[in-house]
KEPAGU-127893 format. One line per 10 residues: their letters; for each residue x negated, y, z of N, C-alpha, C. Coordinates in pm, whole numbers, plus 50000, padded with zeros to 5 digits. Each point is the difference from the previous one (the first is absolute). Last residue first. Layout:
KEPAGU-127893
a> X/Y/Z/X/Y/Z/X/Y/Z  ...
//
This chain:
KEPAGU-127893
xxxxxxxxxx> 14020/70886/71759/50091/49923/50132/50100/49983/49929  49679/50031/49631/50026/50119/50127/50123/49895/50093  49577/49797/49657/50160/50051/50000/49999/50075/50120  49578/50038/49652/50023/49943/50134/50146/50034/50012  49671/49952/49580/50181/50008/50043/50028/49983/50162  49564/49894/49730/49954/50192/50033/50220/49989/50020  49731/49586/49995/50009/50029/49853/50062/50155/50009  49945/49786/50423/49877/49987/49934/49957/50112/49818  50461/49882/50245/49920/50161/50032/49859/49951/49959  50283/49662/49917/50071/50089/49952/49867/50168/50023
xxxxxxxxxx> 49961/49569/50253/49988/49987/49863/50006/50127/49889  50119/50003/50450/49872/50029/50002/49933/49966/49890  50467/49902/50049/49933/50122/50054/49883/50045/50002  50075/49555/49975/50110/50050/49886/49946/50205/49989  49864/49700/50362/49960/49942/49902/50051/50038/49869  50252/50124/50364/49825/50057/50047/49913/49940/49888  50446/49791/50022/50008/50129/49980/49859/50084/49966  49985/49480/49982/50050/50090/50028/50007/50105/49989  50065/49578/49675/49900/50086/50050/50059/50107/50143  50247/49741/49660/49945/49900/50121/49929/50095/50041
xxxxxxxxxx> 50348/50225/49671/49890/49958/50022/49999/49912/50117  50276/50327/49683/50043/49915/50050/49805/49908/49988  50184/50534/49953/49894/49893/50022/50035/49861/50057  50139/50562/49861/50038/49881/50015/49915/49893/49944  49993/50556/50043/49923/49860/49955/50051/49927/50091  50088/50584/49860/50035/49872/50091/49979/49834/49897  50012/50506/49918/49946/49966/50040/49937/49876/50075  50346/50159/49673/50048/50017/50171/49841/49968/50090  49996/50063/49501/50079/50068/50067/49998/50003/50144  49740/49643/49792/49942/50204/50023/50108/50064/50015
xxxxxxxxxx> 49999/49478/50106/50085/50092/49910/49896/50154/50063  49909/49435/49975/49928/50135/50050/50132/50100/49909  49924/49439/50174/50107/50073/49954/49955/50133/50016  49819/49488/50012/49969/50127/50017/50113/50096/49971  49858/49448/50211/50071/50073/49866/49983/50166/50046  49620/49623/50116/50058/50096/50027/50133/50018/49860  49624/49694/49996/50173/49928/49999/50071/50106/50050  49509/50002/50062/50017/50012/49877/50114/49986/49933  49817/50267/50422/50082/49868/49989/50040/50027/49845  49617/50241/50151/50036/49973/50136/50147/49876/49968
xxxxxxxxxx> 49831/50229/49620/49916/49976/50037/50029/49917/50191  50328/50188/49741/50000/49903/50002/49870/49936/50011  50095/50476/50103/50096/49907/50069/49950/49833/49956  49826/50393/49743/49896/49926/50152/50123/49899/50134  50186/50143/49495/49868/49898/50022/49923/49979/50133  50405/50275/49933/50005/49840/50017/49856/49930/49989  49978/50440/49997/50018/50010/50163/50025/49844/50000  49905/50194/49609/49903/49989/50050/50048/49979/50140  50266/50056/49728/49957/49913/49909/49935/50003/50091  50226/50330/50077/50058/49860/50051/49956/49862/49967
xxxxxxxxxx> 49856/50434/49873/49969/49979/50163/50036/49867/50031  50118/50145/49558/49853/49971/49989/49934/49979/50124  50447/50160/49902/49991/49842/49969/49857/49967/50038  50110/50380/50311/50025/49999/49817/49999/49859/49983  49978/50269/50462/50063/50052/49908/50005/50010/49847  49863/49873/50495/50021/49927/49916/50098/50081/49895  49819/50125/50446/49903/50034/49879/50060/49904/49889  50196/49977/50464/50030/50114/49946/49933/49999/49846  50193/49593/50240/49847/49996/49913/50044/50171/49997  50317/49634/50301/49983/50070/49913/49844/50112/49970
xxxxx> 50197/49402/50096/49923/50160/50040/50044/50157/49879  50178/49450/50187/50069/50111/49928/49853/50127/50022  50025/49433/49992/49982/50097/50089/50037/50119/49924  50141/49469/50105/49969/50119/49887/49950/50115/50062  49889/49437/50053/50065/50114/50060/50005/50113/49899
//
């Protein structure tokens, strides 16, 4: 499935580095897509949402609705 979140705090290569890594901790075949412009992370993953999400905010990116 893909999931679209958008990340307010993502605002450098270096977030996005760290937001794919706790993503693929939870699915190692995750594809990742992080743009700091638009804030916004595309995730083609098996994993679910809540599993993705909660991945993400561990590592201090919680996404906003």
């Amino acid at each position: 499935m893909t999931l679209q979140l958008k990340v307010p705090k993502l605002v450098c290569s270096a977030c996005a580095k760290t937001i794919t890594e706790a993503i693929k901790k939870v699915d190692a075949n995750a594809i990742v897509q992080a743009d700091p412009k638009t804030k916004l992370i595309n995730v083609e993953t098996q994993a679910s949402r809540t599993a993705i999400e909660t991945a993400i905010a561990s590592v201090g990116y919680p996404s906003a609705a």
